[in-house]
N, C-alpha and C positions, 0 to 999 in steps of 0.2 A: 261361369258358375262358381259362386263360392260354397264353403260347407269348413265347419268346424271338424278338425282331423280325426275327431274321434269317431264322426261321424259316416267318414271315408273309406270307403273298401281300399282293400291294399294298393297302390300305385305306384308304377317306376320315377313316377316325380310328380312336383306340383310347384306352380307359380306362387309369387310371391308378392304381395302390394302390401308396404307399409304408409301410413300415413303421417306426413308432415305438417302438423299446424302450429301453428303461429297466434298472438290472442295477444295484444297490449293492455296493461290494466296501469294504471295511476296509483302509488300510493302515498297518503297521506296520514298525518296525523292531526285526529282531534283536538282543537285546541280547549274545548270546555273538557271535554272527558279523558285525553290524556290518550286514546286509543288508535290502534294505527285501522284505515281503514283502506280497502281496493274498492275500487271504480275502474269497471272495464270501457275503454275505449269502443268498441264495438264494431273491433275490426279485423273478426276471424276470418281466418284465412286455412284453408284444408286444399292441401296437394296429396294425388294421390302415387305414389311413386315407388318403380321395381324395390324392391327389398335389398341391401345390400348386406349382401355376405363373404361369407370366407367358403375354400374349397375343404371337402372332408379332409382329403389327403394331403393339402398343401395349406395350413392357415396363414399364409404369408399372401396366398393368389387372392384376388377377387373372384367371388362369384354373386352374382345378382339375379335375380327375378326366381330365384330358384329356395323353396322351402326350405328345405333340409342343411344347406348353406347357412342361409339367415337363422338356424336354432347353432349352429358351429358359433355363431358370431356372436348369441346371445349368450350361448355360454361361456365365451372365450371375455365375454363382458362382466360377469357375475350377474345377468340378468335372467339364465335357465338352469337346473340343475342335470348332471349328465343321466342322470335316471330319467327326467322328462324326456331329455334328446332320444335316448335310445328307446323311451316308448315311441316316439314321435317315429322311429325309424322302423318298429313292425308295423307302420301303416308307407310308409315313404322306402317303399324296398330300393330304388336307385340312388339311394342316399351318396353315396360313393361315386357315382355318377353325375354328378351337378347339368342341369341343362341337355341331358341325353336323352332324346324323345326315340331313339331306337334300340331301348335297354327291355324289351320284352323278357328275356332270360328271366329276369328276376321277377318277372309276371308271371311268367310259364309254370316255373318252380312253385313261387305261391297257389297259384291256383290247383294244379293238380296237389297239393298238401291237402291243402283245404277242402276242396272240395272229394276228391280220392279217381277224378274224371282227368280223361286228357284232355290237356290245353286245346279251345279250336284252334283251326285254321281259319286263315282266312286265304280270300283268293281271286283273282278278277274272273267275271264270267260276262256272256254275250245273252244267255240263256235261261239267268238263274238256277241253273242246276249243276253244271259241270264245269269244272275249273279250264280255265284258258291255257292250250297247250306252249304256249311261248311263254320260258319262266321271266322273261322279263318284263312280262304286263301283270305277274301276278310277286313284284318286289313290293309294292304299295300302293296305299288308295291311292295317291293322286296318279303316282303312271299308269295306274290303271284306268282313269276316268280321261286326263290330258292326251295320253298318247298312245291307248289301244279303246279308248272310246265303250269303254265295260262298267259293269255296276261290282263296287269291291262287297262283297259277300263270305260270312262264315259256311263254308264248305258242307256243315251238317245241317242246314236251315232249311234244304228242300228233302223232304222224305223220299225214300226211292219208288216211290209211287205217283208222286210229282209231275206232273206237266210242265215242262220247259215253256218259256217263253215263245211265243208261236204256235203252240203247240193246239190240234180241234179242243175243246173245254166243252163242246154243247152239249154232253149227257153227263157231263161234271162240274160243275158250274164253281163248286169250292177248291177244284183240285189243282190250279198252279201254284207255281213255285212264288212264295212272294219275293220282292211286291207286286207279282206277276197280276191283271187282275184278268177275266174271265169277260170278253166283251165280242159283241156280234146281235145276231139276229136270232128269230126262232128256228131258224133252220141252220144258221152256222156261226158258232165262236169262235176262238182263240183266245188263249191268254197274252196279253200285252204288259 
């Protein structure tokens, strides 16, 4: 998914794709008019390729595919000004962090600013309602899905009135937990 930054809710990071092209053109001079003229070849060529940057904290390292990086690099080029970068950086809060897709901190922090709410949880569950008591199925989505076999869920999504997954639904047909859904016969449901 792309989106122009301004347009972005706060994020601990974002990828980065710059493009390389390439475009031959001929030029020539008029010889009645004395004029120079270009004639493109017609043979663009567009790659689309990670961004190459610099680290916040170290502009000597590389860092690529990573936003906040490639605005270090543009500035360190005379190509963005540090007023742009550091608005760039109340949207890109893991700026400092290059390539760090477990920097929630600085997700947690904005949002409860922002919004004046705690940060959810998330959490793996079997249930949709109540978090898995082994903390190690509930470190992230994927070990939750690969190797405790759970749906990763925000912790406040089932009301405490909620029907867990499995749970009779035939005289509540709306009331599981999603995406739990409400399925059976006229005489006996369950949310699935």
């Amino acid at each position: 998914m792309c989106s122009c930054i301004e347009n972005m809710p706060p994020v601990s990071r974002s990828d980065c794709t710059q493009l390389d092209v390439s475009l031959t053109f001929r030029l020539m001079v008029d010889s009645k008019s004395g004029f120079l003229t270009a004639a493109s070849e017609n043979d663009l060529d567009i790659e689309f390729n990670a961004c190459q940057g610099y680290d916040y904290s170290n502009p000597l390292r590389q860092e690529n595919n990573d936003l906040a990086s490639y605005a270090v690099r543009l500035v360190a080029e005379g190509k963005m000004s540090t007023a742009t970068q550091y608005g760039m950086y109340e949207t890109l809060l893991g700026y400092a962090s290059p390539n760090s897709n477990n920097n929630e901190a600085v997700c947690k922090e904005e949002y409860e600013e922002l919004t004046g709410e705690a940060y959810p949880h998330w959490c793996c569950t079997h249930d949709y309602k109540t978090c898995h008591t082994q903390s190690f199925c509930n470190r992230d989505k994927s070990v939750c899905r690969r190797e405790c076999g759970g749906e990763w869920i925000r912790d406040d999504w089932c009301p405490a009135d909620g029907i867990p997954k499995w749970g009779e639904c035939t005289n509540n047909v709306d009331g599981c937990c999603a995406p739990g859904k409400c399925e059976g016969n006229q005489y006996y449901k369950q949310c699935l």
